[in-house]
C-alpha positions as CSV (number, residue, x, y, z in Angstrom):
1,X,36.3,0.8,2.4
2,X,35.5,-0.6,-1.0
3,X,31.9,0.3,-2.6
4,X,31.5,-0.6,-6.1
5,X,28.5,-1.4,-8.4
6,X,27.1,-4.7,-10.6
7,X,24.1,-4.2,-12.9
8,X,22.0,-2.0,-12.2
9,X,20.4,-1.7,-9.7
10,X,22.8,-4.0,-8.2
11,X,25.1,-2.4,-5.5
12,X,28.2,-3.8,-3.8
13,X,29.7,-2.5,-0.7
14,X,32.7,-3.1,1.3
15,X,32.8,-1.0,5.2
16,X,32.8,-2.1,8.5
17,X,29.8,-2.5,11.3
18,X,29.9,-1.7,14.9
19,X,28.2,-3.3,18.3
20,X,28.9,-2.8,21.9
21,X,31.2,-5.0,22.9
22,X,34.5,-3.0,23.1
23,X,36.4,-6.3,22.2
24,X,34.7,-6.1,18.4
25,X,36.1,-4.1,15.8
26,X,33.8,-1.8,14.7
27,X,33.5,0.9,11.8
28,X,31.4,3.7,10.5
29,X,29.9,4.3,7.4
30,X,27.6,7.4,6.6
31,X,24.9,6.4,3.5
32,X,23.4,9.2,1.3
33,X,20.7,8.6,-1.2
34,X,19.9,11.1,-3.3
35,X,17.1,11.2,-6.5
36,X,19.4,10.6,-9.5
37,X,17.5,13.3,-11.4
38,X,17.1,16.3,-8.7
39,X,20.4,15.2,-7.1
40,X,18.3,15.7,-3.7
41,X,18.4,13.5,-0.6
42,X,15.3,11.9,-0.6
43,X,14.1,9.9,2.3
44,X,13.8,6.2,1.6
45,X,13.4,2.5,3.2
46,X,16.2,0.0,3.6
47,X,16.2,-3.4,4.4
48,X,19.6,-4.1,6.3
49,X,21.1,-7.8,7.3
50,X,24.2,-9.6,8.9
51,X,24.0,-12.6,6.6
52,X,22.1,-15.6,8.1
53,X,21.3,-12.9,10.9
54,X,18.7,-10.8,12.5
55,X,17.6,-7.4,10.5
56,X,19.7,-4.3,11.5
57,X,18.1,-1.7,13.5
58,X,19.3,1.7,14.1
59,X,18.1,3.7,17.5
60,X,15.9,6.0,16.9
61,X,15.0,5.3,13.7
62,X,11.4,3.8,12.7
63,X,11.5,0.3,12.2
64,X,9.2,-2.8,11.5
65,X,9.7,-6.4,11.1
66,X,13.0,-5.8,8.7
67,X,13.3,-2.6,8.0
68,X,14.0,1.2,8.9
69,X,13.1,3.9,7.0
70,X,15.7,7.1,7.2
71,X,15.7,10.7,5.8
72,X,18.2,10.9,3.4
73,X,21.5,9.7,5.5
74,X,22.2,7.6,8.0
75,X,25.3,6.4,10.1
76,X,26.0,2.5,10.5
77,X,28.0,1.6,13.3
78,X,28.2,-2.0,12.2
79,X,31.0,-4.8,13.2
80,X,32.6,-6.9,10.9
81,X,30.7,-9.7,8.7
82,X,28.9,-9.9,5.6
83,X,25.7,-7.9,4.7
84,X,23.0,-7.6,2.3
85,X,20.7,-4.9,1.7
86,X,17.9,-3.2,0.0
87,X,16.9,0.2,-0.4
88,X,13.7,1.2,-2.1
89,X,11.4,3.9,-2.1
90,X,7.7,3.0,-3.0
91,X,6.8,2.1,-6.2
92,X,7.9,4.9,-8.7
93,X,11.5,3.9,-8.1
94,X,13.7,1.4,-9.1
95,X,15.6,-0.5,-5.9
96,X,19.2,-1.1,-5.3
97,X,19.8,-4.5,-4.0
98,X,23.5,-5.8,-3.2
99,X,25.9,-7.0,-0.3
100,X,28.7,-5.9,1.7
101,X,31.5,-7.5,3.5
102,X,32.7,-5.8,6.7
103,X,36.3,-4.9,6.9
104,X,37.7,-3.7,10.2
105,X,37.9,0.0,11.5
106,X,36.7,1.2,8.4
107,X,35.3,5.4,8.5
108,X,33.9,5.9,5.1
109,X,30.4,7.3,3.3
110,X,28.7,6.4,0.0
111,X,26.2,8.1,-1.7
112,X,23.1,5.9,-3.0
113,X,21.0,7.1,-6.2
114,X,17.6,6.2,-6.7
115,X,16.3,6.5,-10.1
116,X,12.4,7.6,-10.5
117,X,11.1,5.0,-13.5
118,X,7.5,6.7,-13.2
119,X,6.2,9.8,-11.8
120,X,2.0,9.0,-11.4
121,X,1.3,12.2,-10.0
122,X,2.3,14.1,-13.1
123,X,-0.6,12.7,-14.3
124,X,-2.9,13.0,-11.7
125,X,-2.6,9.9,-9.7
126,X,-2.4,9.8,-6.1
127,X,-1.0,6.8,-4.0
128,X,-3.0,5.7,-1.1
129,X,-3.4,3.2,2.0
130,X,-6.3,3.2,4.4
131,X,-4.8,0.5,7.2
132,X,-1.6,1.9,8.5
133,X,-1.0,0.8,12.3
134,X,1.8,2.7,12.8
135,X,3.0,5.3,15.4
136,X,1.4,9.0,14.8
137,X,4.9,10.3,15.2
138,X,7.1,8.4,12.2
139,X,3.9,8.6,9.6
140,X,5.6,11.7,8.4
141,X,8.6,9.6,7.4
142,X,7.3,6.5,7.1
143,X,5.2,8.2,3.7
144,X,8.0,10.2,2.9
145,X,10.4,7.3,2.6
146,X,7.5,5.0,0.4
147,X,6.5,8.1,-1.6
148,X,3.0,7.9,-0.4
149,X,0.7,11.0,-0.4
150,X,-2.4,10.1,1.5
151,X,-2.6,7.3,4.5
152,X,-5.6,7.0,7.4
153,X,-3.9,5.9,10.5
154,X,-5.6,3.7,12.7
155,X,-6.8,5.4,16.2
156,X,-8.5,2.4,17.7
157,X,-10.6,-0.9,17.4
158,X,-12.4,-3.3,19.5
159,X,-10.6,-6.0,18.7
160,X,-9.9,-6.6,22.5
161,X,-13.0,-5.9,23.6
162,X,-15.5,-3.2,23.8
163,X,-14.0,0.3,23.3
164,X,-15.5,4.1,23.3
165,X,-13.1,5.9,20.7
166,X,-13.3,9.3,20.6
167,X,-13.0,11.4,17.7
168,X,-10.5,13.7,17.3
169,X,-12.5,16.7,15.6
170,X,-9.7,19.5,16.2
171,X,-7.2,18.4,14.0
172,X,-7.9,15.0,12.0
173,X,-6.3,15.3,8.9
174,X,-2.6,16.4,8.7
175,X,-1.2,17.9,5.5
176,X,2.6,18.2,5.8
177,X,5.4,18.5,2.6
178,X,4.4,18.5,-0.4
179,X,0.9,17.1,-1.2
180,X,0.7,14.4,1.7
181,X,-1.8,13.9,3.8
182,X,-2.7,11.7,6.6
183,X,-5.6,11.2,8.9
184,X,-6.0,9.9,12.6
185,X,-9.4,9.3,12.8
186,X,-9.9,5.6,11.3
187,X,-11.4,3.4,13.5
188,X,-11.8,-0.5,13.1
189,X,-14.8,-2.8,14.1
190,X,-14.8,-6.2,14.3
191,X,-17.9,-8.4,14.9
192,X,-18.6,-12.1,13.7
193,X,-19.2,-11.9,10.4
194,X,-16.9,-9.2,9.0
195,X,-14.7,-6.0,10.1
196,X,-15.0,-2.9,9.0
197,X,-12.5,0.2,9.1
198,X,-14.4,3.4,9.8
199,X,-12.7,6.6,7.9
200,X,-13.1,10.2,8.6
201,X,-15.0,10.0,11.4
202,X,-15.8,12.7,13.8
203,X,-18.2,11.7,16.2
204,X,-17.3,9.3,19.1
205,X,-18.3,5.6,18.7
206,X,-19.1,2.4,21.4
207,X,-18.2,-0.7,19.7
208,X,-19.3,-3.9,21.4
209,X,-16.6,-6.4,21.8
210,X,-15.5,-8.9,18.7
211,X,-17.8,-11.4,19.4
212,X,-21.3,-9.4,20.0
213,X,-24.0,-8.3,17.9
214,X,-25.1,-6.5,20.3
215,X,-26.4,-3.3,19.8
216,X,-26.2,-4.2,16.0
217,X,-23.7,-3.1,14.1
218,X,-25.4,-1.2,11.8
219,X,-25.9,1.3,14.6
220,X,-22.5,2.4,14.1
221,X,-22.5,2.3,10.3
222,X,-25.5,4.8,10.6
223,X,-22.7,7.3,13.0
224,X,-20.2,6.8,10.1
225,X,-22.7,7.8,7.3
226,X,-23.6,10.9,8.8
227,X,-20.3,12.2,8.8
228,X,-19.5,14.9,6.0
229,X,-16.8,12.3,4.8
230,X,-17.5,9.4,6.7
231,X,-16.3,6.4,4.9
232,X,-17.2,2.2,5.9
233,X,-14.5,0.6,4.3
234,X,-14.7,-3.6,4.7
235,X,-11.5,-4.8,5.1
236,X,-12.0,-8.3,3.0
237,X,-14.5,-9.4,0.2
238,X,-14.5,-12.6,1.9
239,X,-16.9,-11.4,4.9
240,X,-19.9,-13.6,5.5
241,X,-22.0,-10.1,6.3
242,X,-20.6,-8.5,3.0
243,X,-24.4,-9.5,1.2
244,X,-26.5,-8.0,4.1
245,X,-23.9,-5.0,4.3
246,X,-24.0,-4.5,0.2
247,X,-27.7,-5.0,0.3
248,X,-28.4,-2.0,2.9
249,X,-26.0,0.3,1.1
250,X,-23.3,0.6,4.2
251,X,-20.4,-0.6,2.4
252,X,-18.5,2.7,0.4
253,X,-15.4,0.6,-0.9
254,X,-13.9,-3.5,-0.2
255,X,-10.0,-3.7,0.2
256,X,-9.4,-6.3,-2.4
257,X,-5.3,-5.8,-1.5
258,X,-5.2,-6.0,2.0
259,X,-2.4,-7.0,5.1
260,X,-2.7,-10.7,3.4
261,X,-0.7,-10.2,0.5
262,X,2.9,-9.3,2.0
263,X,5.9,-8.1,0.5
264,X,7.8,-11.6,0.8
265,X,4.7,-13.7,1.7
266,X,1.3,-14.6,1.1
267,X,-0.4,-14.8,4.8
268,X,-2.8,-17.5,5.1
269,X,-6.7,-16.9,5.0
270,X,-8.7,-15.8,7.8
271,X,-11.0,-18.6,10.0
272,X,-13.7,-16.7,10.1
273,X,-14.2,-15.6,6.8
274,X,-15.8,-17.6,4.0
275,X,-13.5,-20.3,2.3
276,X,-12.1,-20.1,-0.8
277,X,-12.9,-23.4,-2.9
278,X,-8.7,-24.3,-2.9
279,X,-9.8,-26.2,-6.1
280,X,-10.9,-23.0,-8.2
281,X,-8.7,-20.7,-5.8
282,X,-5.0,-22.2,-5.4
283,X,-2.4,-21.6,-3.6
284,X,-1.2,-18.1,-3.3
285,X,-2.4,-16.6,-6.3
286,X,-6.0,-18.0,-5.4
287,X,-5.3,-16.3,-2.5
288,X,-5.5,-13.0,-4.8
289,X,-7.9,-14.3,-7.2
290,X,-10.6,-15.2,-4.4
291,X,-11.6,-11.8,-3.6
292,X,-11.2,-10.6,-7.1
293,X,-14.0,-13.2,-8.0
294,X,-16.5,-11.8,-5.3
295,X,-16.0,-8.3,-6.2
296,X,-16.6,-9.0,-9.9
297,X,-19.7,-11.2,-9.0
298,X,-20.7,-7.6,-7.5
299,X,-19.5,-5.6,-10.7
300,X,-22.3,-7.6,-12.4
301,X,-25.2,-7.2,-10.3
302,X,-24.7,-3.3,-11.3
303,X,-22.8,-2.0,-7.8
304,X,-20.6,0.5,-8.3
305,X,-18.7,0.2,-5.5
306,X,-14.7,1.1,-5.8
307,X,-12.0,-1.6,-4.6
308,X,-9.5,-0.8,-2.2
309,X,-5.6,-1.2,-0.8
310,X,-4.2,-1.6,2.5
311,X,-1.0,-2.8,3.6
312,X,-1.7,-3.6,7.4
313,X,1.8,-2.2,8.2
314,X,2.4,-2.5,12.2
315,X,0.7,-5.9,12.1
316,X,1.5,-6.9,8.9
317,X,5.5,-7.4,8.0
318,X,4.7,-4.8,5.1
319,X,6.2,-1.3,4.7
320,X,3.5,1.6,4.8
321,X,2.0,1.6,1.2
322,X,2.8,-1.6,0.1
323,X,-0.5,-2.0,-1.0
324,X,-1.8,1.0,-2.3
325,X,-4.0,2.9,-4.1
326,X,-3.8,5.7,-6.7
327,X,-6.9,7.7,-7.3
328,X,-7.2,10.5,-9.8
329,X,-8.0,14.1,-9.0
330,X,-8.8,16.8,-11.0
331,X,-6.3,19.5,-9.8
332,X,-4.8,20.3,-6.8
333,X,-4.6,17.3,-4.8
334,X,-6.2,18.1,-0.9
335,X,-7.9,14.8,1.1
336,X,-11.3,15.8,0.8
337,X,-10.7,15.3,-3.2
338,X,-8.7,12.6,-2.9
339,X,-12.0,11.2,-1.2
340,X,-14.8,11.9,-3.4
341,X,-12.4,10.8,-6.8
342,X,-12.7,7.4,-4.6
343,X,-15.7,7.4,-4.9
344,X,-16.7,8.0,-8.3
345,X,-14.4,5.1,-8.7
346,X,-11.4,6.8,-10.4
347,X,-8.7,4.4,-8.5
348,X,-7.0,1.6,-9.5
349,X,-4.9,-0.8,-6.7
350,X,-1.3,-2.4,-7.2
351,X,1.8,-3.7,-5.1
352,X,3.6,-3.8,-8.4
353,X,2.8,-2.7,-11.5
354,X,2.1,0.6,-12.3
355,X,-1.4,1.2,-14.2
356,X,-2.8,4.5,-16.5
357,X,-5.8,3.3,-18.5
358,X,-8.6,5.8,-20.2
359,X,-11.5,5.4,-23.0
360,X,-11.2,8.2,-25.2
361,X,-9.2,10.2,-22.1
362,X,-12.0,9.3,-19.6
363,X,-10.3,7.7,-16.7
364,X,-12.1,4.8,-15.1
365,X,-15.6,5.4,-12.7
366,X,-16.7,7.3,-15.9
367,X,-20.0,6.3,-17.2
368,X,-20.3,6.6,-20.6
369,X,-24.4,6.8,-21.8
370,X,-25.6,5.0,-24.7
371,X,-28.7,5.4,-26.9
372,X,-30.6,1.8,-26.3
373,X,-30.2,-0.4,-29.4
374,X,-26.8,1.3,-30.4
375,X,-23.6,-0.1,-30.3
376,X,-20.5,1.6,-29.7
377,X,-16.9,0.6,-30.1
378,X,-14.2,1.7,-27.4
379,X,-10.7,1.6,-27.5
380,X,-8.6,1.5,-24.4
381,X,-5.5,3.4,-24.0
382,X,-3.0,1.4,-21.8
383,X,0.1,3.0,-20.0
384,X,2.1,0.0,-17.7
385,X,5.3,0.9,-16.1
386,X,6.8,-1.8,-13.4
387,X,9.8,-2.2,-12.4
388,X,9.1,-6.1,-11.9
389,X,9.2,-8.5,-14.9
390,X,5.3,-8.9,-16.5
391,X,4.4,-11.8,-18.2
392,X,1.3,-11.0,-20.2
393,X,-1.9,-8.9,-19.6
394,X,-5.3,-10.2,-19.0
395,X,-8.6,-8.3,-19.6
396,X,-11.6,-8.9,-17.6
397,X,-15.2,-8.8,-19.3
398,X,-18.1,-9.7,-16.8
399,X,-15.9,-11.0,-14.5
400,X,-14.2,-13.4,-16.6
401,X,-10.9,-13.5,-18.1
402,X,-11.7,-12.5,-22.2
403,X,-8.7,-12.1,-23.7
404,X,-5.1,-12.9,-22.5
405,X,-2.3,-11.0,-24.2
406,X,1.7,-11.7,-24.2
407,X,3.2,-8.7,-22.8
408,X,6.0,-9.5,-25.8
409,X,2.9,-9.4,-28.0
410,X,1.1,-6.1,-26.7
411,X,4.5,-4.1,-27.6
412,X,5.4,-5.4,-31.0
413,X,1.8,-4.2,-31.4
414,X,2.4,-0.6,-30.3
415,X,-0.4,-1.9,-27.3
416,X,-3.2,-2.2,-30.3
């Protein structure tokens, strides 16, 4: 077997694949990927394909829509043919992309590095997604593999029709490895007008079915905002309720990322939510700017309510944290303080680009108080890592874009 490398992060292979049929030839290749730093196998996601063919599944592996997630190696059997691939690991690392051609009876392994470009915890930032829809059992891996520290697992909805979910009080939250964390207990509600995901709860809930307002919804937001944690999370900015919801204080954080915005695809906007004007909103991109809009028309009534990521993986095509979240904590990471750093707004939400921003080292939810009749000058520090090119930066002032800055610009400046 031949395996040799283009530009980084470009990989080439040559081995063989394997099916059933005895009358195919069919080969063996064990892949190893390993941290280039630690020199550790490191659990990661790969995106395998026969050219102009289906995705590649291996049994007993986790996979979804085109792609497996493994635990540091994994034998092919494959059969002869042309390949391509990706491997990634979340958004700290950089991918390897690359094809192989399939030669026959071919018993071979390759080891894989992955290089870590940015490390956000080192600095206090923790990656996050509340809509997983997922099996309990391959969460473990499935955040392993995307590098993700704190997921809420969906344990039910009423999206069928009316449901009684019960909580599960003994053991909601699971922390397993090394600072991860994920929780059973979320809960979705749909109703005309808007859906909600319910987090941390741990009392039982009757929803009415998707279509009734009765009892009224806010009978269940009440349950949820008793709870020591309890979180009301609405799913989409968009909602035609999001006014009334805002207006009675039941709404602790709007998913302005959500299963929509795909890895490979932009998925088109819900009926039942209100329209985007396709004028003003365009397009894809307006399909990302549309929710932005509403949440800054919120930003300027003075709500300080945080935005929010979710990648809708299990019925979106996405990987688990696809969209995500990284909140800053203080310390020792545990869920509870992942939790209340959400809400005093220290998060920021990507599916790319990589964000650290402070005022005079104050990370953002801080409020900073000001004398009346004084003005104060503040200077921004900006720290961007992607792996992804980035054409220039925008910054936002009362929901408008103020200034618009080449990225080529902001670094022969020394980002001044």
């Amino acid at each position: 077997m031949r395996f040799s490398s283009l530009s980084t992060p470009v990989l080439v292979l040559v081995c063989l694949l394997a099916l059933a049929w005895p009358d195919v030839a069919v080969g063996r290749l064990v892949l190893s990927v390993i941290d280039a730093k630690t020199r550790q196998p490191i659990a990661c996601r790969i995106h395998l394909r026969e050219v102009n063919k289906r995705p590649h599944k291996v049994p007993g592996l986790p996979f979804w829509h085109d792609h497996f997630v493994f635990d540091g190696e994994v034998t092919l059997k494959l059969r002869t043919g042309s390949y391509v691939f990706v491997i990634e690991r979340g958004l700290e690392y950089l991918h390897q992309t690359g094809h192989f051609q399939i030669e026959p009876f071919a018993d071979d392994s390759k080891v894989v590095e992955l290089t870590r470009f940015c490390d956000m915890s080192e600095h206090g930032w923790w990656s996050g997604d509340l809509d997983v829809r997922r099996r309990v059992r391959d969460i473990e891996l499935l955040m392993e593999a995307d590098d993700l520290h704190v997921a809420v697992v969906e344990g039910g909805s009423n999206r069928k029709g009316p449901a009684r979910l019960e909580s599960n009080a003994a053991n909601p939250i699971v922390a397993f490895g090394k600072n991860r964390f994920y929780a059973t207990n979320g809960a979705v509600h749909v109703w005309p007008g808007a859906t909600a995901a319910y987090l941390n709860n741990a009392e039982p809930l009757s929803l009415a079915g998707p279509t009734d307002l009765t009892p009224s919804p806010l009978a269940s937001l009440d349950v949820i905002g008793r709870q020591p944690i309890g979180w009301v999370d609405l799913t989409r900015a968009a909602w035609w309720d999001l006014p009334m919801l805002v207006a009675h204080g039941r709404v602790d954080s709007i998913r302005i990322a959500n299963e929509q915005l795909c890895r490979d695809e932009v998925q088109r906007d819900p009926p039942d939510a209100r329209p985007r004007d396709e004028k003003l909103f365009p397009g894809p991109r307006g399909t990302a700017e549309w929710p932005q809009e509403i949440y800054f028309r919120l930003l300027d009534c003075g709500l300080r309510i945080p935005p929010s990521a979710g990648s809708g993986s299990g019925a979106s095509p996405n990987p688990v944290g696809y969209n995500r979240m990284y909140v800053h904590v203080e310390g020792p990471l545990t869920y509870e303080k992942w939790f209340e750093a959400f809400r005093a707004g220290r998060v920021t939400i990507t599916n790319g680009p990589l964000l650290r921003t402070d005022v005079y080292g104050e990370v953002p939810g801080h409020v900073f108080q000001v004398p009346e009749g004084e003005k104060v000058q503040f200077e921004i520090g900006l720290t961007l890592s992607t792996r992804e090119p980035i054409s220039y930066l925008e910054i936002i002032k009362d929901g408008r874009v103020y200034q618009t800055v080449p990225l080529a610009e902001y670094v022969a400046k020394e980002g001044r």
